[in-house]
N, C-alpha and C positions, 0 to 999 in steps of 0.2 A: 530489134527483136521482131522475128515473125509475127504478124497480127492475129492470125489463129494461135501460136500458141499462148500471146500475151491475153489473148481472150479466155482459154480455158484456165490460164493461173488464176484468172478475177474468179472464175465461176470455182475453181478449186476452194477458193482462200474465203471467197462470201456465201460459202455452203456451210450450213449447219452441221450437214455430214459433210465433211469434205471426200471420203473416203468412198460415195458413191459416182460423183464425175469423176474421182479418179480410176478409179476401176471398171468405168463404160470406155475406157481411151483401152485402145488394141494393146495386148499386154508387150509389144515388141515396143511401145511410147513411155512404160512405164520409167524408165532409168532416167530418161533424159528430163522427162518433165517433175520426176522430185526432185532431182539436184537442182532443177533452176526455179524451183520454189522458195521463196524469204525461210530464213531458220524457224520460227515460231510457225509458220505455215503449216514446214515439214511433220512437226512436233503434231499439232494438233492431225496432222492426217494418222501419221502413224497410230496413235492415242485410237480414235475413231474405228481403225483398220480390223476385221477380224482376226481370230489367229488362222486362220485357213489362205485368208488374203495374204497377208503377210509370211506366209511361208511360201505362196506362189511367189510374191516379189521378191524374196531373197534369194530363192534360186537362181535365178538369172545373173548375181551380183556379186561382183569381185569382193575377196576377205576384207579389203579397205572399207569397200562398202556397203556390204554389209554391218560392218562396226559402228558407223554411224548408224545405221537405222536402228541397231537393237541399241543404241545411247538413247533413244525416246523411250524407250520400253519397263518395264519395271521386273522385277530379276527370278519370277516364277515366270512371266512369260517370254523374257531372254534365254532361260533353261530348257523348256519345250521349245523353242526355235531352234537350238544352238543343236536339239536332239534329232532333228530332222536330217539336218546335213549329215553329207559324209567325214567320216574321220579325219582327212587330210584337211578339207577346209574347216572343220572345226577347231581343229589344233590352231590354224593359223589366226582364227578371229577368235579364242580364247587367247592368243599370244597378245594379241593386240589390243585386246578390253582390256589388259592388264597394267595398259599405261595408261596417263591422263593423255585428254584428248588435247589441251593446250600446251600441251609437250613436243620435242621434238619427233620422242616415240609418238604420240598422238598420228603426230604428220606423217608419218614413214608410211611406204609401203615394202613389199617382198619378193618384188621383180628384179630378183637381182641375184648370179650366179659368184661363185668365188674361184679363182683358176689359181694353182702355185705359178710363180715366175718361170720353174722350171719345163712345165709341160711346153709339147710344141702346137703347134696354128689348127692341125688336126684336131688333136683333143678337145681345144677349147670352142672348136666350130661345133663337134660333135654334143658337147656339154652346153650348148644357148641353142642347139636343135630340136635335144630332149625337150628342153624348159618349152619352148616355143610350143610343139605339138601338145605337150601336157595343159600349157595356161592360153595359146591362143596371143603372148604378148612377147616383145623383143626384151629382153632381160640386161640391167646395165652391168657390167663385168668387170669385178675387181679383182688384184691380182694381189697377194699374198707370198709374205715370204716367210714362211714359221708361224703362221698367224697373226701377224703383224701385215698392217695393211700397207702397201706398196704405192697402188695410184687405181686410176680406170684406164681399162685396155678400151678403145674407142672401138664400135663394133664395124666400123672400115677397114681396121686395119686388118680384120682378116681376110678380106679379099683383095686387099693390095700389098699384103709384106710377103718377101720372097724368103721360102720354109727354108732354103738349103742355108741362105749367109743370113736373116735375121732371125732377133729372139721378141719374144714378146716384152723384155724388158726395153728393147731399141722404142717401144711405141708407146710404153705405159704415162699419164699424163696426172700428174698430181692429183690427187681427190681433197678438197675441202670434206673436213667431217666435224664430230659436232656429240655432246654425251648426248644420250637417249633423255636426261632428264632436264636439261634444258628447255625453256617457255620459247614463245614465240616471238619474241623481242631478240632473244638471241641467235632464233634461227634467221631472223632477218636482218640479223647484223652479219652471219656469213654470206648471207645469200648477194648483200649488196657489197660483199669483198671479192665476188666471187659469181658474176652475173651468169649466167646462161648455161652451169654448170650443177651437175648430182652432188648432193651432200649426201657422206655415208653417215648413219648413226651408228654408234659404238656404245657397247655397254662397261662397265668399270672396269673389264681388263682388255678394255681396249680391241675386242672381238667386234663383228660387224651383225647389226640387228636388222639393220632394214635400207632402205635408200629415200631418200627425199627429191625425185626430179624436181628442175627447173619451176615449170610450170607448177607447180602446186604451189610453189612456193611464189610463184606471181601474183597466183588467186592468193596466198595469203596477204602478198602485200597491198595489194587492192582492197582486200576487206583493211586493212588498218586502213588504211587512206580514207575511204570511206566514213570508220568511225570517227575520224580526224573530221573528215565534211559536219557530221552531225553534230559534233561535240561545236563546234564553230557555233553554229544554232541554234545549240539547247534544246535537240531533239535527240532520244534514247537512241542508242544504237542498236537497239534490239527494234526498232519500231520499223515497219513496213509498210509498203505504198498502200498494199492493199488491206492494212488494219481498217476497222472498224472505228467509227467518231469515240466510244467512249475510251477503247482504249490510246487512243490518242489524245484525248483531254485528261486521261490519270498523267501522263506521261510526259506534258509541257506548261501544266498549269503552274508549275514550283518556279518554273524558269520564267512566267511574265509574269509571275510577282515581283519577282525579285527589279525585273527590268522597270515595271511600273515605277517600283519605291525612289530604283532611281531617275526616271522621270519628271518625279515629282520633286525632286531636287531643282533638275533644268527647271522646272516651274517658276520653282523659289526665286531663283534668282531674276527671272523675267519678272515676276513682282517686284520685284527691289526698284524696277526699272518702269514700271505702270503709268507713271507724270508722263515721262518721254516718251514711252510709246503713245501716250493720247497725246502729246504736242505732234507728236512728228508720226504719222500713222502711218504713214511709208514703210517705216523701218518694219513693221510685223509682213511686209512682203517679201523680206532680202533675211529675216531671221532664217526662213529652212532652207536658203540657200546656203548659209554660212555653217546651221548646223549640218546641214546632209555631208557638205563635201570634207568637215573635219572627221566626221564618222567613216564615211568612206575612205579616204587618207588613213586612218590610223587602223582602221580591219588591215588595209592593203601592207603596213609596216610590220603588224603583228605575222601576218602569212609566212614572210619572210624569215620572220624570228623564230616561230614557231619550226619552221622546216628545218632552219640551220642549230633548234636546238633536238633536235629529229635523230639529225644526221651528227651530234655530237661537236659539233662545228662553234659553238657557242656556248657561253655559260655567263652567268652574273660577273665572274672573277674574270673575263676576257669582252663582254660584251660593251665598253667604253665606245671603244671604234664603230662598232653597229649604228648605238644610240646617236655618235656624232655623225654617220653618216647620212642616218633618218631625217635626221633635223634639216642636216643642210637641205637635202634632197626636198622637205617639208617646206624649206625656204624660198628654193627655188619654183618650184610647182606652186607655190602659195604668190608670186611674183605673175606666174603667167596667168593664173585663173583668176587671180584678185583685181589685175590688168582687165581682163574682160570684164568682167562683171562690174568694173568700176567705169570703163565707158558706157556700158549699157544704161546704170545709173546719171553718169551724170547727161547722154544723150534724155532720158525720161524726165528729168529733173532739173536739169541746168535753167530755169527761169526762176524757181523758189529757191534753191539752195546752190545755184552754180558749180562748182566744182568741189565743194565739201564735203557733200552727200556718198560722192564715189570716192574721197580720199578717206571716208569711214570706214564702207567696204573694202577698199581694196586691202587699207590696212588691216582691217581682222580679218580677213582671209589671208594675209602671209601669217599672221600672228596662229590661226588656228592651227594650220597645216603644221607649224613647226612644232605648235603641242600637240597635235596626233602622231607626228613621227614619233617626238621624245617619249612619250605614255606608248606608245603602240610597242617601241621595240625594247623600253626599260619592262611595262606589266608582266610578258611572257615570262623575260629572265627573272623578276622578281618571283612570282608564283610559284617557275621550275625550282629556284633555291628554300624556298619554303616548303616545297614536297609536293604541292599539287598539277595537278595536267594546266598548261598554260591554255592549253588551246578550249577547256570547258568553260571556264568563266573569263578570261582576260577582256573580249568582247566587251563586257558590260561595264569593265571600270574605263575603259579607253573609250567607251561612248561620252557615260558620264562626264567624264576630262573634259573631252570637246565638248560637250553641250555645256554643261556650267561653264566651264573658263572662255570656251568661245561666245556662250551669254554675256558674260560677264566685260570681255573685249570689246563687243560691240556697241553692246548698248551705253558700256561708262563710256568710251570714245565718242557715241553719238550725242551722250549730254554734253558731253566737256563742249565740243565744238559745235552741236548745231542749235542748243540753244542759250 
């Protein structure tokens, strides 16, 4: 991100008014720098904004977005907004506040011409020349047979099909589409049937409401991924780089309690163990290496499980194969790291403990790895089957796993054997 503009988000988003640095920037910057404002950001600007201000900004702004900005607003001052415009774009962002905005009507927009199968190359060049000069945008062109939708006619093909021996049906190219009332889970399940291609929205008879390019539909799958990052964390998805401390301690305090409570579990059991770690004080240097690398191991299994239950690839009732292939994999990676850190060990300690020292670690490190695969890629699938997001809390029970159990490995192995 540009440093100038990444600077004036900070100074948008840490203003009281946000609504006055936003409106000293030349009004030809206004478009770009709301959209690439955090959601809550935008809210609080618009919120701020005059109604004078905010009639200069919507002029300039296509009916998609337009929509979105009067979605901040409250519905006396959506009505004087909506009165300002002229008739044609008003009709079209009244068409469009009329659906939810996590719909797939939400996502659509209405760059997009309809042509019968029947007209010839002429007509349909002359019909995306209107649209063009009228909206300033290249319009995606479906083609119709009785109002029933056909495909997309690609907008190449009208300067490469020859009028006299082709028709427009010779180039029409399937259209994925999708109802208008549809969330966005399901428009992301066409999108990823169907990569780099327009989705039509259709209403319940099957008519064509609006078009969903590509790209929108990137930015959408971005934003889930992202709330996938967060949720990983136990930070709100609504939360923003540029929040403020308090709203960011309303907003992860729930989540280190929780983690503490279970911390204090791993405690518990490192008590059980307090004689041996005062005989053998060594061992409290090699415990957060044993705990770090089962935690890390068993995020990295979970990632996996989490994506392949995403992408529908996975489930409790097929997840057997996963779970055994974690382990093994847990076994093996537990084999190489344990290897290491068990010479390192018995290189520091081979004159007190010889080679026992390092065949403790090395042993609870295959031992741990194999219980963060098995917990990492069983919790997901448990969770998902019980109804909840695997990816908000699964983290915490697959820490816990490896800390207690990988305490619990290490430290009974070091009593058994080293004293």
């Amino acid at each position: 991100m540009d440093s100038q503009l990444r600077d004036t988000q900070e100074t948008i988003a840490m203003s009281p008014t946000p609504s006055t640095p936003f409106t000293d920037l030349p009004r030809s910057e206004w478009r770009e720098m709301f959209f690439a404002l955090p959601e809550d950001v935008r809210k609080a600007l618009v919120v701020d904004m005059s109604r004078s201000e905010l009639e200069r900004f919507i002029d300039r702004l296509d009916p998609d977005e337009v929509t979105d900005v009067l979605g901040y607003v409250d519905e006396g001052t959506r009505d004087a907004l909506l009165a300002t415009l002229d008739s044609r774009r008003r009709e079209k962002i009244d068409f469009l506040l009329s659906f939810n905005p996590e719909s797939a009507a939400g996502l659509m927009n209405l760059d997009y011409v309809t042509v019968d199968e029947e007209q010839d190359f002429s007509e349909v060049t002359e019909r995306v020349r209107r649209f063009e000069n009228r909206t300033g945008r290249v319009p995606t062109i479906f083609v119709i047979e009785e109002d029933d939708l056909l495909g997309e006619l690609p907008g190449a093909a009208l300067s490469v099909a020859d009028q006299e021996t082709e028709t427009i049906r010779d180039y029409v190219q399937e259209t994925p589409h999708i109802r208008y009332d549809r969330d966005d889970e399901e428009v992301l399940e066409v999108f990823r049937q169907n990569r780099e291609r327009n989705v039509a929205v259709l209403d319940e008879e099957d008519d064509i409401l609006g078009v969903i390019h590509a790209n929108d539909l990137l930015r959408l799958l971005e934003e889930a991924r992202g709330e996938t990052l967060y949720e990983f964390t136990g930070v709100d998805e609504e939360e923003s780089v540029l929040d403020g401390p308090g709203k960011k301690i309303r907003r992860r305090y729930k989540w280190l309690i929780l983690n503490l409570g279970t911390a204090f579990m791993a405690a518990a059991v490192v008590g059980l163990f307090e004689s041996t770690i005062a005989a053998v004080a060594i061992l409290a240097a090699y415990m957060p290496v044993v705990a770090g690398m089962g935690g890390n191991a068993g995020t990295q299994a979970m990632a996996v499980t989490v994506r392949g239950i995403s992408l529908n690839e996975v489930s409790l009732n097929t997840g057997k194969r996963v779970i055994v292939n974690e382990v093994i994999a847990g076994a093996a990676n537990g084999v190489i790291t344990g290897a290491l850190v068990a010479v390192i060990a018995i290189a520091f300690s081979f004159g007190e403990f010889g080679v026992l020292l390092g065949a403790v670690i090395g042993i609870s490190m295959v031992a741990n790895l194999v219980i963060a695969g098995f917990f990492g890629a069983l919790t997901p699938l448990l969770l998902d089957r019980l109804g909840f997001d695997p990816a908000t809390s699964a983290t915490i029970f697959i820490t816990t796993a490896t800390d207690v159990l990988g305490f619990f490995v290490f430290l009974g192995l070091a009593q058994a054997i080293l004293l």
